[in-house]
C-alpha positions in Angstrom: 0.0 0.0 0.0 1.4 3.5 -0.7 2.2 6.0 1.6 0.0 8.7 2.5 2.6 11.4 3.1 5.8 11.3 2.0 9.2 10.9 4.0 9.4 14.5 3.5 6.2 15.6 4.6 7.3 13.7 7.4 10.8 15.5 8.7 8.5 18.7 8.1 6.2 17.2 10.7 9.2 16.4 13.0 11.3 19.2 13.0 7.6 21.4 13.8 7.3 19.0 16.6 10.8 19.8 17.9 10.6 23.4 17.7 7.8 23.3 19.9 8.7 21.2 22.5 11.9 24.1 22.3 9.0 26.6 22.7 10.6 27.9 19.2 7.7 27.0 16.7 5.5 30.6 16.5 2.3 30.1 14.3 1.7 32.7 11.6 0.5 35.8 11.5 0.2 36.4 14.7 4.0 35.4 15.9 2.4 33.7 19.0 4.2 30.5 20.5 2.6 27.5 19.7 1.6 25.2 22.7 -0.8 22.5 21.1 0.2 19.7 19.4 -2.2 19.0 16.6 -1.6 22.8 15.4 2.4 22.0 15.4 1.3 18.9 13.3 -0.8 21.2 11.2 2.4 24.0 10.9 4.3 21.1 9.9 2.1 19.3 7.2 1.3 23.2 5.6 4.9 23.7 5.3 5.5 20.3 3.0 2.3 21.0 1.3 3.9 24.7 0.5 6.7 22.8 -1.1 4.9 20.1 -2.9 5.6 17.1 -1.1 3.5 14.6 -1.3 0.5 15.2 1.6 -3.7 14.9 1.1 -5.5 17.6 0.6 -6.7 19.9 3.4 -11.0 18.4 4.2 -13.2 21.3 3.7 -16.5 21.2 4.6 -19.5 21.1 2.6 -22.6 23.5 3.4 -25.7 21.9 3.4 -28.1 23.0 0.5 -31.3 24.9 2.1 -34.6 23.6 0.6 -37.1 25.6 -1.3 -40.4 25.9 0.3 
């Protein structure tokens, strides 16, 4: 089975993980530290996707269609 992400999608991933453990990793725009996991994960994974590494595509969500009464 193939991979999901690639091995460089991955080191992204890792060194975003490392940085904030360091209390390095700032998010965005704002310049804030980043303390939760899952958005150094996300840093991480939008980096590689930024290069063109192999990663899925981000899951939007879908508005429901209003009826017509």
């Amino acid at each position: 089975m193939a991979r999901k992400y690639s091995k460089g999608a991955s080191k992204k991933v890792e060194k975003a993980m490392h940085e904030r453990k360091k209390g390095t990793l700032k998010s965005g725009r704002s310049g804030k530290k980043v303390k939760s996991r899952k958005q150094a994960i996300a840093i991480g994974l939008s980096e590689a996707r930024k290069e063109g590494k192999k990663v899925p595509k981000k899951k939007t969500r879908k508005t429901k269609k209003k009826k017509k009464s």
